[in-house]
Each structure stands twice: as C-alpha cells, then as structure tokens.
C-alpha positions in Angstrom: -13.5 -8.8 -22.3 -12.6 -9.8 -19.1 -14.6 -7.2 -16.2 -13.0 -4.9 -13.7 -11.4 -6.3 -10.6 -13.1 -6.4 -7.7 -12.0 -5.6 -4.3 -13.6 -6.6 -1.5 -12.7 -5.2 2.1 -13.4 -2.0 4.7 -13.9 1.5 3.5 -10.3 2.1 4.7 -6.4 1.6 4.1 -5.3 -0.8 5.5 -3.7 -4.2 3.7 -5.6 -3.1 1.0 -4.3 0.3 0.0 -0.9 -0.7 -1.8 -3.1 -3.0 -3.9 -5.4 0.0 -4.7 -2.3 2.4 -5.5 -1.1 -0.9 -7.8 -3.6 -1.1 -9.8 -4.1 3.0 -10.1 -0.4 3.2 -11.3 -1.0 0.0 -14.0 -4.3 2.0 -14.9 -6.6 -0.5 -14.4 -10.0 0.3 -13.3 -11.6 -1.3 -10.3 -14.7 -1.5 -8.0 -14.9 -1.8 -4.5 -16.8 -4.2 -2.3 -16.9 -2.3 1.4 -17.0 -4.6 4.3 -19.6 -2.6 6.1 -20.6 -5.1 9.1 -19.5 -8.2 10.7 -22.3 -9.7 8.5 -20.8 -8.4 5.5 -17.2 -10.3 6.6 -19.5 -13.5 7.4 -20.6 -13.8 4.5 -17.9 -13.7 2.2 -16.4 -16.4 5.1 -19.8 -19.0 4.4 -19.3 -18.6 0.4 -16.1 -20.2 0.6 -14.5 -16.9 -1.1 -11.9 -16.5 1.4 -9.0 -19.3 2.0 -7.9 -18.6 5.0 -10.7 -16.7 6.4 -9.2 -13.5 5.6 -9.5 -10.2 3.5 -8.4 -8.2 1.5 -9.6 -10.9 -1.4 -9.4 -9.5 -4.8 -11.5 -11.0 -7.9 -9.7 -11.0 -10.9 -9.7 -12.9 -14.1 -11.4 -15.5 -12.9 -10.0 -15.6 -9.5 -10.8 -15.2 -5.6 -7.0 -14.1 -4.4 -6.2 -13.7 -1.0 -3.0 -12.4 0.9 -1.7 -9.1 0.4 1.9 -10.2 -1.4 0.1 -12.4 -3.7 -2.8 -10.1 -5.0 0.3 -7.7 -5.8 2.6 -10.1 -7.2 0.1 -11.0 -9.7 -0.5 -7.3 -10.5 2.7 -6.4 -11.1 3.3 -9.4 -12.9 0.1 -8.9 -14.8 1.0 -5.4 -15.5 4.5 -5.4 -16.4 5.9 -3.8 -13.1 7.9 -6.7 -11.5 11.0 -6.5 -13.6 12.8 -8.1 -16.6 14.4 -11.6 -14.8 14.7 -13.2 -11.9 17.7 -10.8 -10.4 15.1 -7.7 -11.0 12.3 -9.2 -9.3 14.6 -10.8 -6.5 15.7 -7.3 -5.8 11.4 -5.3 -6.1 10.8 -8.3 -3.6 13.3 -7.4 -1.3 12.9 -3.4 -1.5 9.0 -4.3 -1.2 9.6 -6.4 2.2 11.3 -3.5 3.6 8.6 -0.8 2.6 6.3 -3.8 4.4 7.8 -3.8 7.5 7.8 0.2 7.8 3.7 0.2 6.5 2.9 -2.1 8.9 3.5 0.0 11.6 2.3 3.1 9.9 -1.2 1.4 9.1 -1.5 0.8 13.1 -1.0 4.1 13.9 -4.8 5.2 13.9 -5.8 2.3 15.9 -3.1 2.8 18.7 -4.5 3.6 22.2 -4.0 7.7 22.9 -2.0 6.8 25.4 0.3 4.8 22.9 0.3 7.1 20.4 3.3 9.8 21.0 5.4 6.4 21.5 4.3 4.7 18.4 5.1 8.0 16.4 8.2 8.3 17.8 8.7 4.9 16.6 8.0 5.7 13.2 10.1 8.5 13.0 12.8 6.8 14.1 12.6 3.9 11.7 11.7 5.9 9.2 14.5 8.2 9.4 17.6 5.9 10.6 16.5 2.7 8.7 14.2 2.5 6.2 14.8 6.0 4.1 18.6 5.8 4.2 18.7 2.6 2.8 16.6 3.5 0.0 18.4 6.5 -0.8 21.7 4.7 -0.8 19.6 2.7 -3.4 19.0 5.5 -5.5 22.4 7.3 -5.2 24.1 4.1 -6.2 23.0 3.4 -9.8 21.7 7.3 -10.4 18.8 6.3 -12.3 15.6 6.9 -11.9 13.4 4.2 -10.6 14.5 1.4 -7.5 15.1 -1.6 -10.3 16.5 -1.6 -14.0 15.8 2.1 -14.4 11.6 1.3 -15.0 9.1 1.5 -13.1 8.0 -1.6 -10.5 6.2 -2.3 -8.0 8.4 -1.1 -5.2 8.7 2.0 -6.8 4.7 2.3 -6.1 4.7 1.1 -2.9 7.6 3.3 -1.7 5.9 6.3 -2.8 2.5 5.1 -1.5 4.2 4.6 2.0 6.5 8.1 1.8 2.8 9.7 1.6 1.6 7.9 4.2 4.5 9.1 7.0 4.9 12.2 6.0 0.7 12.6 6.8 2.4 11.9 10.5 6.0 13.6 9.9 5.7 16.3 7.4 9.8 17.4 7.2 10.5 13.2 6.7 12.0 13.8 3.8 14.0 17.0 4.5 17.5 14.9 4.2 16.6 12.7 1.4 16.5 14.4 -2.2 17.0 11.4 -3.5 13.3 10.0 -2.2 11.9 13.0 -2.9 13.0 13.4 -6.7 11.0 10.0 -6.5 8.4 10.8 -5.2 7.2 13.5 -7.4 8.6 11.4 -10.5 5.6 8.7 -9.3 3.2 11.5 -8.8 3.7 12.7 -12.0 3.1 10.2 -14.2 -0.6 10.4 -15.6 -2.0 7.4 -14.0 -0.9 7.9 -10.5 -1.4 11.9 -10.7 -5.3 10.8 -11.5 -5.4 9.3 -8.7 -4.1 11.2 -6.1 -6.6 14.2 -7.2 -9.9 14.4 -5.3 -12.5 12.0 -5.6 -10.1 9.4 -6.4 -10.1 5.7 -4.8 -7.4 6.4 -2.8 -8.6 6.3 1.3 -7.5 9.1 3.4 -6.0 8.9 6.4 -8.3 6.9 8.9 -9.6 10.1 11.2 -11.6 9.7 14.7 -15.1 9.4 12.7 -13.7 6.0 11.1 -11.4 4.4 14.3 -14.3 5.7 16.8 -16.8 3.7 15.1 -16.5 0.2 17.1 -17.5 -2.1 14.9 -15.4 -0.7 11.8 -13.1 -0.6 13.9 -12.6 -3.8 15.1 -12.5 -5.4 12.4 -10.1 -3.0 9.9 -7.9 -3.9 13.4 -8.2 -7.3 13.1 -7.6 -7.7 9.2 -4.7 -4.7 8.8 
C-alpha cells in the first residue's frame, strides 16, 4: 500500500493551503515536511527534488510534484473531484482560476508593509465583493443545485470555500449579500471530512499572525514562495 503523501513547505498557508484543504476534503491523510530554515529550502534545492527550484513539492505515489495547479489537478483527478468530461473540468478550471486570482491577494495580506495594509484590504473587499462573489453566486443561482459543477462536489467547490474562510478572517459581514455562497459554505463544512478538519488540532494553518510574519527569516522566504 502506497504511504501517505508528503508535503514539504513552511509552517504556514501559503501556496500550499488549498492543497492541504484538497486532500482533507478527499480524506486522505498526509504528513508535513516544514521548511524551517534557508538550509532546510537548500537542501531540498541540491537533491534535485525540486524542478524549478520551487516549493510547495508534494510526494505522492511515487512522485516529486511541483506547481500549485498541478499537485491539485492530480488530486482531484486522483480523488474523483475534477468532474465527469471534459466540459466539467473545463468549467472547475475556470471557477478555480478565478478563486486564484482573489487568494493570491488574500495570501499577501500578512506580509504587506503596515503602511500598505488598510489599502490592500480595501483591495480585497472590493474585489471580493464587486467581482469575484457575484460571479459565483450568479453561478449558483443559475442551475440551483448544490455544488459549482454537475451538482457534485469538485475541486472548486473546495477551494471556494477554503478562500470564503480566508476573507471573511479580514471582512467578517463578506458574505452578508450572498446566501447563495453561504448555503455553500456550510454545505462544505459539513460534510464529515472537511468538518474534521476544520476542528482544532487539525492541519489546517491559521491565519499567519505577527509571531509568524515578524520572524525574518520565515518570513522571507513564505514571501518569496507564496
């Protein structure tokens, strides 16, 4: 039997955290490799385990993967949560790009200067608000079923819901104008695998706080390989 997959990268979010909510939802266990020092990153870099010179790298079956849309590609493929044809998985690509473009601004947030910081929330906010949550609830409200694509469960599905956490951490009332999201939401939450693990103790990485950005190093390099 094939071992757990392996994840190696920092003790943080990051480009790693919809691979970790991915797996959780497919209910697949998995260990962590933390990226503690510069060293740590070297060596990985010397071994030849990373392509481009890059993490987050995942080992699985067999495997050194690198590249964030990649590792969850073959996850979902893996794990049954990429759709039924080539329309289906056209369309999880598509919703997944756009939950991409809105994370990567939320995962930056932490990192942002002080000074930057009432800017780059308003930024957030904004795009959050006027782009990226209408156009999911129209989504929703168009077919009336449950999930984003053919009524199941996919990846986008996850990643929305991982990301919908994530701003309303920084926005709490996010989702005051969008049942639709938030009947989603707490569908995701709910099922057993992803209700494990958002309890305590879980995998799941809080939100990066001053302990974690303050630390130069860390930081530095979670910057660098967000």
């Amino acid at each position: 039997m094939p071992g757990k997959p392996v994840l190696y990268y920092f003790d943080g979010r990051g480009r790693m955290e919809p691979i970790r909510w991915l797996l959780a939802a497919a209910g697949v266990e998995f260990e962590e490799q933390f990226l503690k020092t510069r060293d740590d990153l070297a060596r990985l870099r010397n071994d030849g385990s990373l392509m481009f010179q890059q993490v987050p790298m995942v080992e699985i079956d067999g495997m050194k993967l690198v590249q964030t849309r990649a590792i969850l590609n073959y996850i979902a493929t893996k794990y049954n949560l990429y759709g039924k044809d080539m329309k289906e998985r056209a369309l999880i690509d598509m919703y997944a790009e756009g939950v991409a473009d809105l994370d990567e601004i939320v995962l930056h947030y932490p990192y942002i200067p002080p000074g930057e910081k009432e800017a780059s929330l308003a930024k957030i906010k904004d795009k959050a608000r006027n782009r990226y949550f209408p156009a999911f609830e129209k989504v929703l409200k168009s077919h009336g079923q449950d999930y984003l694509v053919g009524n199941r469960l996919s990846r986008a599905d996850v990643y929305l819901v991982q990301v919908l956490y994530h701003v309303e951490e920084l926005d709490p009332s996010a989702l005051a104008n969008f049942p639709l999201l938030k009947a989603l939401r707490t569908r995701v939450s709910n099922l057993p695998t992803v209700k494990k693990f958002l309890q305590p103790g879980s995998q799941r990485k809080p939100l990066e706080d001053e302990k974690c950005v303050g630390n130069p190093q860390l930081s530095l390099q979670l910057f660098r390989h967000l």
